[in-house]
N, C-alpha and C positions, 0 to 999 in steps of 0.2 A: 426689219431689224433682226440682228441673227447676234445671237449669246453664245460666246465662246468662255469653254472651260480652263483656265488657265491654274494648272496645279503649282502653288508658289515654295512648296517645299522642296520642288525634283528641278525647280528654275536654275541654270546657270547663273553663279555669280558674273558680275562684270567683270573684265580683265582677270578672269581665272586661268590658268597656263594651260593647257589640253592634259599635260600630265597628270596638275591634280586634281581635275575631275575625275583622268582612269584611277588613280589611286583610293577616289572617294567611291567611285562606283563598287571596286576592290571590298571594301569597307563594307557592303551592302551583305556581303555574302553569309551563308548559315555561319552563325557563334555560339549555335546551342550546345554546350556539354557533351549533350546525347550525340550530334552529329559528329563532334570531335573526334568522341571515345568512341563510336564506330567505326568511325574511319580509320582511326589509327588501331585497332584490333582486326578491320578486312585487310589495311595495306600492309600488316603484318604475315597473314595467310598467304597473300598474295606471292610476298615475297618467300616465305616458306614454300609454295606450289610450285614458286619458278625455281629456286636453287635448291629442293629440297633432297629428288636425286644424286644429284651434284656432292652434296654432302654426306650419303649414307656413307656406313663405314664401310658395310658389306651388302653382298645381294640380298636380299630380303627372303629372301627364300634356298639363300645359304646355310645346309649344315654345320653350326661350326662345334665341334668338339670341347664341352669346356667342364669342370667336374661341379660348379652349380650353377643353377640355371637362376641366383638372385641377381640383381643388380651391381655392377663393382666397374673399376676405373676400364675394363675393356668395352662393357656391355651397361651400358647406361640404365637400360630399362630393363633387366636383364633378357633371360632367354627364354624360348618356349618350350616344350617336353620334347621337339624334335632337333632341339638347338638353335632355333633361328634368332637373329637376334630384334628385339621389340622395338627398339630404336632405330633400326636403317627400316621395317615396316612402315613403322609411324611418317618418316620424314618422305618415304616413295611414298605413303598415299594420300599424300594433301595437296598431288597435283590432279589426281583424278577424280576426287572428291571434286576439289573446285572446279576444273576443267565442265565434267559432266553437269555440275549444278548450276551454273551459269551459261552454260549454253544448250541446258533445257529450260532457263527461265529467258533465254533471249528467244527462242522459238516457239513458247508456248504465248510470250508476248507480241509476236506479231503475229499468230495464226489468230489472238484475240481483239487486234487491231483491224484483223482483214474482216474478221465476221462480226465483233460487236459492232463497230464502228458503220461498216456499209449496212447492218440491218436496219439500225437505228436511223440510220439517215435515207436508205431508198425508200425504206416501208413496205407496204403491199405485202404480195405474193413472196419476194425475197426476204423479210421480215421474219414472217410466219416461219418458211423453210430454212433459214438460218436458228432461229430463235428452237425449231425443235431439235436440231443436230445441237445446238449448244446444250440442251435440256437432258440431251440423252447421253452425254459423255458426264451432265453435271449429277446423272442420278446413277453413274457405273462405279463397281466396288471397284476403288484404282489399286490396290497394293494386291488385291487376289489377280485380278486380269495383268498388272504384272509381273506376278507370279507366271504363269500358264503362257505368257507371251516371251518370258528368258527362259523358261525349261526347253523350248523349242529352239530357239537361237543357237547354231553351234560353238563348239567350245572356242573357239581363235573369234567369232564374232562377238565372244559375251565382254573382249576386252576392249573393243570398240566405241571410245569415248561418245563419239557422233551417234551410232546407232542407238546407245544404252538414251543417250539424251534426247533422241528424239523420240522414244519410246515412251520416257516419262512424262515428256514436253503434251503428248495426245492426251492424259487424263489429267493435264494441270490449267489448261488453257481454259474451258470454261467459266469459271469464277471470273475472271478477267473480262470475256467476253458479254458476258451478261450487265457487269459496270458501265462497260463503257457505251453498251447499246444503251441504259437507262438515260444517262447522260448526253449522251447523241440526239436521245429524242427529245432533249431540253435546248443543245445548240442547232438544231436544224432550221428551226425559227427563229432564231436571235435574225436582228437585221445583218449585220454582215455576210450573213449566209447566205441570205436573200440577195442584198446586191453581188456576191458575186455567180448566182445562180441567173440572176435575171442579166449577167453583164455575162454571161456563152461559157462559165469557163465548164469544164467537163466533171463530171462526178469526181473520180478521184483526185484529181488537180485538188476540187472544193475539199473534202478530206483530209488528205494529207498537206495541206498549204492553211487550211481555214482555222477547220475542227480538231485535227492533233495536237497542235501546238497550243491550243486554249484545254488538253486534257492534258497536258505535261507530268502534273503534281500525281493525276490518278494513275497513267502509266508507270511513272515510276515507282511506286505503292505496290500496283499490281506486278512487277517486276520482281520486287525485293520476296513480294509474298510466296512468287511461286518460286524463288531462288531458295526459298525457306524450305518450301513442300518437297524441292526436288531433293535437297538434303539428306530429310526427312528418309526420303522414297528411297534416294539411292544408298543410305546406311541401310535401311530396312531390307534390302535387298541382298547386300553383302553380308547382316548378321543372319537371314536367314538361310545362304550358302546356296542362293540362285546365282548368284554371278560365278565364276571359277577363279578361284585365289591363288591357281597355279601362276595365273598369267593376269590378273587382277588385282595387284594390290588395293586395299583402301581401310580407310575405319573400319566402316562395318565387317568385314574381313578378319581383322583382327578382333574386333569380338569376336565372331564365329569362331576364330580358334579358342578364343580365351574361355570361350562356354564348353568347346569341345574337352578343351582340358582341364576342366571344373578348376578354371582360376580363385574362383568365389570361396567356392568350398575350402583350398587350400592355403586362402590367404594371401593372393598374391596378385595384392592389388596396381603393382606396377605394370601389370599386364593388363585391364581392361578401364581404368582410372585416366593414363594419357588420351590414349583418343578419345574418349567418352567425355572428355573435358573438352578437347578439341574440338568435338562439334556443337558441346553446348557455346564455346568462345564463338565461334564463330555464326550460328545463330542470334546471340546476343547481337552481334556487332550488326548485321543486317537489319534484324527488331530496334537497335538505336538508331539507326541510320532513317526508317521509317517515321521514327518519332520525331526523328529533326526534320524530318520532310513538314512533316505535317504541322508543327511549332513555325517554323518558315512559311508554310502558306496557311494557316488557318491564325487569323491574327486572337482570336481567342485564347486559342495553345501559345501566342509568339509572346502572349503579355501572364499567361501563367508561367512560362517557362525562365522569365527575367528572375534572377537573386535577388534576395531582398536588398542591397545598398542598391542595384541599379534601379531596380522595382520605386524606391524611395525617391531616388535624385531626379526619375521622369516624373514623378507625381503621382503614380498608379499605386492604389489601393491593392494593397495583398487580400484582398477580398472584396473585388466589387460588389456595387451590387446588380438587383437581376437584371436581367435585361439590356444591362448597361455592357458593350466590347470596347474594353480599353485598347488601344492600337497604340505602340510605341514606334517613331522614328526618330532618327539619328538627322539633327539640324544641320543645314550649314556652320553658323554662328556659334553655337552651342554645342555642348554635349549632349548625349541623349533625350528629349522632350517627346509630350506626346504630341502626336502627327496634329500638323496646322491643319485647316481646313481649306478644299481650293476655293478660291477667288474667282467669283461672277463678272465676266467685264462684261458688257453692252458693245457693241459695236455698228455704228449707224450705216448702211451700205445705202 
């Protein structure tokens, strides 16, 4: 006798059109708030990164001549003590901010898919030796060592999107790496791992075909985190005036001038306020973005995260109680209810 699980909420109706199942599958996707208003706060940056260029008024590092240096209908933001203006600054440096901070979080994320992931799953001797190269970049001061590693970088290298990124990408990847090995040492046993281990296919095949795609949710998490850190790292770098802002624009940059010219002191808060805001929006938006991940896959967070009228009409308690995970789906027949349970068939062979 052989028991097959047949899940009756995800069942194709009868004579449903192919359309609108893809429509209902559509349906399926993050509606959290959080996920919303992230996204539409990064595709904003985004778009700001790519045309921002494009639209300064003047070079950024243009003297321009003008008898005050506040804000007015020329100079938006106004001007700095040597003329420049704060507004084509700001707009050239939210493509290198974002350029640099996301392609040290793509690269710190797969250097910690190559090593969390194969420690976790070969073990042994490759384990240990991976497990302490992770431990040793996990316990290095990363903002002084990148300090002492851009003082050395020549001046035409330090505006090297790729170089700065891969830079910061060597002291962000641990954290990452060390997850996913915990985690690997939980999928390595599961049975599917087994059958496709006992059925030849090759280490990394089982890896990247098995085991990645069942860490999806944690990848993505540790992506956003270290897109956070890179941020982070690479403002802290421009406000400390390691990178060269001849040939670098960015945020941090413009702070550095803004402190150079004791903006604070004189009040003149159009000068360190923009981008300073800029990077906390954009921060934000990747921290929402994490929270809708997590509301999406942790069905705990997916049944806190419901309003109260929809919280209501599926039947979920704005306060369960302990122990008890409400899990809310989306019926065929219905509107929102909480998820049926699958159906046990028997099947006589």
């Amino acid at each position: 006798m052989v028991t097959t699980v047949v899940d009756l909420a995800n069942a194709p109706v009868e004579g449903e059109a192919p359309e609108v199942t893809r429509k209902r599958r559509v349906a399926w996707l993050p509606r959290s708030p959080k996920m919303i208003v992230g996204l539409v706060l990064l595709g904003l940056f985004v778009i700001l990164a790519i045309i921002g260029p494009w639209l300064a008024p003047y070079d950024p590092g243009k003297i321009v001549v003008s008898t005050t240096q506040d804000p007015s209908a020329h100079h938006w933001l106004g001007q700095t003590q040597l003329g420049q203006d704060i507004w084509s600054q700001l707009l050239v440096g939210a493509r290198p901010t974002m350029v640099v901070s996301f392609l040290a979080g793509a690269i710190a994320t797969i250097l910690s898919i190559v090593i969390g992931i194969t420690a976790g799953y070969v073990g042994g001797w490759v384990d240990d030796v991976l497990s302490m190269i992770a431990n040793v970049f996990l316990v290095l001061p990363a903002l002084p060592l990148l300090i002492v590693v851009g003082s050395f970088l020549p001046k035409g290298d330090s505006a090297n999107d790729l170089l700065v990124g891969g830079v910061i990408a060597l002291t962000g990847w641990a954290w990452g790496a060390r997850v996913l090995r915990a985690q690997s040492l939980s999928l390595r046993n599961r049975d599917f791992v087994e059958a496709a281990r006992i059925s030849g296919e090759r280490t990394w095949r089982i890896i990247m075909s098995e085991m990645v795609p069942n860490l999806v949710a944690i990848l993505a998490a540790s992506f956003l985190f270290t897109v956070l850190y890179a941020i982070g790292t690479y403002v802290a770098l421009g406000f400390l005036g390691v990178l060269n802002p001849a040939v670098n624009w960015s945020w941090g940059s413009i702070l550095f001038d803004a402190t150079q010219g004791q903006a604070v002191v004189s009040g003149q808060w159009w000068w360190y306020v923009p981008p300073g805001l800029c990077i906390a929006l954009l921060g934000t938006s990747l921290a929402l973005i994490n929270f809708g991940i997590d509301e999406f896959i942790n069905p705990r967070l997916r049944a806190a995260g419901l309003s109260r009228k929809v919280a209501k009409r599926a039947g979920v308690p704005r306060t369960p109680q302990l122990g008890f995970t409400p899990v809310t789906r989306r019926n065929r027949a219905a509107s929102t209810t909480i998820a049926e349970p699958a159906a046990i068939v028997e099947v006589d062979r």
